[in-house]
N, C-alpha and C positions, 0 to 999 in steps of 0.2 A: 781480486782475481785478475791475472794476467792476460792479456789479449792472445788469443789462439793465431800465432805464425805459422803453425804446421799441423795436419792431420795425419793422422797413424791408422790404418784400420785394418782391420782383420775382416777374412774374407765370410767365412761359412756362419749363417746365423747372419749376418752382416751385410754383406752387399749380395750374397747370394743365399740361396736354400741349400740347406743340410741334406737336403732328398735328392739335389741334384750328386752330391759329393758319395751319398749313401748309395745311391739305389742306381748310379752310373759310374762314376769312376772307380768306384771298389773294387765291383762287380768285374769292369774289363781289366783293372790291373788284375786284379786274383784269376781270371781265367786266361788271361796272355803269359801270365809270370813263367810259366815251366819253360815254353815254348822259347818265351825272349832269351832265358836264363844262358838254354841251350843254345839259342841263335849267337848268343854276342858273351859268352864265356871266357872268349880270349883278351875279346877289349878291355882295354886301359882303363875305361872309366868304371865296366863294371868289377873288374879285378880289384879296384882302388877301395871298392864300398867292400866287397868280401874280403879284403884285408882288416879293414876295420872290422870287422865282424869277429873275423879272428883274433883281432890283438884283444878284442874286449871281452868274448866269451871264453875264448880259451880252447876252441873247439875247433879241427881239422878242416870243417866244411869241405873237403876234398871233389866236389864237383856240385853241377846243376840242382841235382835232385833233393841233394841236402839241405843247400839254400834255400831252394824251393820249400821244404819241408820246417824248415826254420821259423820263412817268414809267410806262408799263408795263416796259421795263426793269428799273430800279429796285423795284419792285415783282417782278418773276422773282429779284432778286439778293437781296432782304430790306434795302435799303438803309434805315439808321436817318438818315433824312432828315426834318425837323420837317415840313415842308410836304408832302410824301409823308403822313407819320403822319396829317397834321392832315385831311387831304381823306380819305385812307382813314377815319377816324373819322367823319366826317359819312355817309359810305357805307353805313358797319357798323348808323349811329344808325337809318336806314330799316330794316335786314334783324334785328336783333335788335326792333324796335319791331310787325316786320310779322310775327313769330314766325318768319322762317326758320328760325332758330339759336337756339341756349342755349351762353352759356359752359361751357367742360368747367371744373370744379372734380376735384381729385383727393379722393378717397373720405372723407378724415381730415379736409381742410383747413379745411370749413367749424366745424366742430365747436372744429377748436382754437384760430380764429380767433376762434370766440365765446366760450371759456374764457380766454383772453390779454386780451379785453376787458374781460370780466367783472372779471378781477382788475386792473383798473386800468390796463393797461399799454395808451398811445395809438399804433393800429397805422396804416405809411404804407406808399403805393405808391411804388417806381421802377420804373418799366420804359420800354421805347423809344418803346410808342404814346404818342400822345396822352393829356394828361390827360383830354378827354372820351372818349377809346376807354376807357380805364382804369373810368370811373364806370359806361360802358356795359356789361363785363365783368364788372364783379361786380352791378351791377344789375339782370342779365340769363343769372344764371346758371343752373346745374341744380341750385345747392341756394336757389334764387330770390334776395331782393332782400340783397345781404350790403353795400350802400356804408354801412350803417348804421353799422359795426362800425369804419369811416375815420376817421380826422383827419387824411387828406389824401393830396393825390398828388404825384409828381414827374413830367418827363419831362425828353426833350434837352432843354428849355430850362433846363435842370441844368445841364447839357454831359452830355459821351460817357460813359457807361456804364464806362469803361474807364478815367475820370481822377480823379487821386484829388480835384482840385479841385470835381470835380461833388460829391462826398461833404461837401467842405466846405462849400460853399454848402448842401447838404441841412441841415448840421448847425445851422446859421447860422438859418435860415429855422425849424426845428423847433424851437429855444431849448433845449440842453442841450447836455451834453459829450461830444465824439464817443463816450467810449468807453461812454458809457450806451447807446449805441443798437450792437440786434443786425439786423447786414444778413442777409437771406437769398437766396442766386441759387445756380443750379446751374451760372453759368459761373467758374473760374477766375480768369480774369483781372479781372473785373467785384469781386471778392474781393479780389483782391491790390489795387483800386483803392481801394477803402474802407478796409483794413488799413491801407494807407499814409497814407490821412486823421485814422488812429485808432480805425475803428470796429472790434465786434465779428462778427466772422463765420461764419456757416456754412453749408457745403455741400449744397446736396440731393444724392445722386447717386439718383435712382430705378430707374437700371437697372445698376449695381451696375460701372458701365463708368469715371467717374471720375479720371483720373488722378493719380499721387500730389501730394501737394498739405502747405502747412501750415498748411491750414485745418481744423477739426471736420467732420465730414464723418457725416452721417446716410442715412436711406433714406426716412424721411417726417416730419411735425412733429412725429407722437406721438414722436418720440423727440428733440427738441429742449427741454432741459431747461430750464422755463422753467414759473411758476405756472400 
């Protein structure tokens, strides 16, 4: 096995709680979304996402309410939709900026994120959100400002979490060899997706729930063997 040059990690399940991302951010993107919709309808950036909507769906969307009506849904289901992520990150950018929130960071993470640094090793994001949701989460979080500790983010415009092609484009873009780079996610399949790219993999299971797998499988980072 190859010596791990680079760590890959995904956020939810991972460096943070699923209940912060459930039971907070959902929560205020889904009750701001009308409002924003209508607030900033004209802007560039949201007009850019509702184009995409349109060329993909096929559908007029012809103002706020529609949109709105589109993607609360989607938003109830957790749909890993680029244009969903990208507008809930502009959401999140006002409610972390106006202090509602702080990212949940898990107890260990910050610390060993800043020790993997330390020793060299250039640490990246995957996860579903948006890359600026991503910058927002750890720039924003409860052990403060951690995007320092980056060289960089990925999202769906990777592709799907689940392929192993997305992996290879990461690897592509990061300039080394899959199997230098160690991915971390707590789902399964997101594992078996990188595995099959060549990457190295391990499991969070934090709550010791897990199922059997043939991946490394730990309980936090401290115990992710690694400088």
């Amino acid at each position: 096995m190859s010596v791990v040059r680079v760590v890959l990690t995904d956020i939810e399940g991972t460096t943070s709680s699923i209940r912060f991302v459930k039971e907070v951010l959902f929560p205020y993107a889904a009750a701001a979304l009308p409002q924003f919709l209508a607030d900033h309808w004209q802007d560039a950036a949201v007009q850019q996402q509702v184009q995409a909507l349109r060329a993909e769906l096929g559908e007029p969307l012809a103002d706020a309410a529609a949109v709105n009506a589109l993607l609360q849904p989607w938003i109830e289901q957790d749909r890993k939709h680029t244009v969903l992520k990208a507008l809930q990150g502009m959401i999140w950018d006002h409610g972390y900026r106006s202090g509602a929130y702080q990212a949940h960071m898990y107890e260990e993470v910050p610390a060993a994120l800043r020790r993997w640094h330390d020793a060299g090793l250039p640490l990246y994001v995957y996860s579903s959100g948006s890359i600026a949701a991503q910058k927002l989460f750890f720039g924003f979080s409860t052990a403060g400002d951690l995007t320092g500790l980056f060289s960089g983010y990925f999202d769906t415009t990777s592709g799907g979490k689940r392929e192993a092609d997305s992996y290879r484009r990461i690897t592509a873009a990061i300039g080394c060899e899959p199997d230098q780079i160690l991915f971390l996610s707590d789902i399964v399949e997101e594992l078996d997706a990188a595995a099959a790219a060549g990457l190295q993999t391990t499991l969070l299971d934090r709550d010791g729930l897990a199922p059997t797998c043939s991946h490394p499988v730990v309980t936090d980072f401290d115990r992710i063997a690694l400088p």
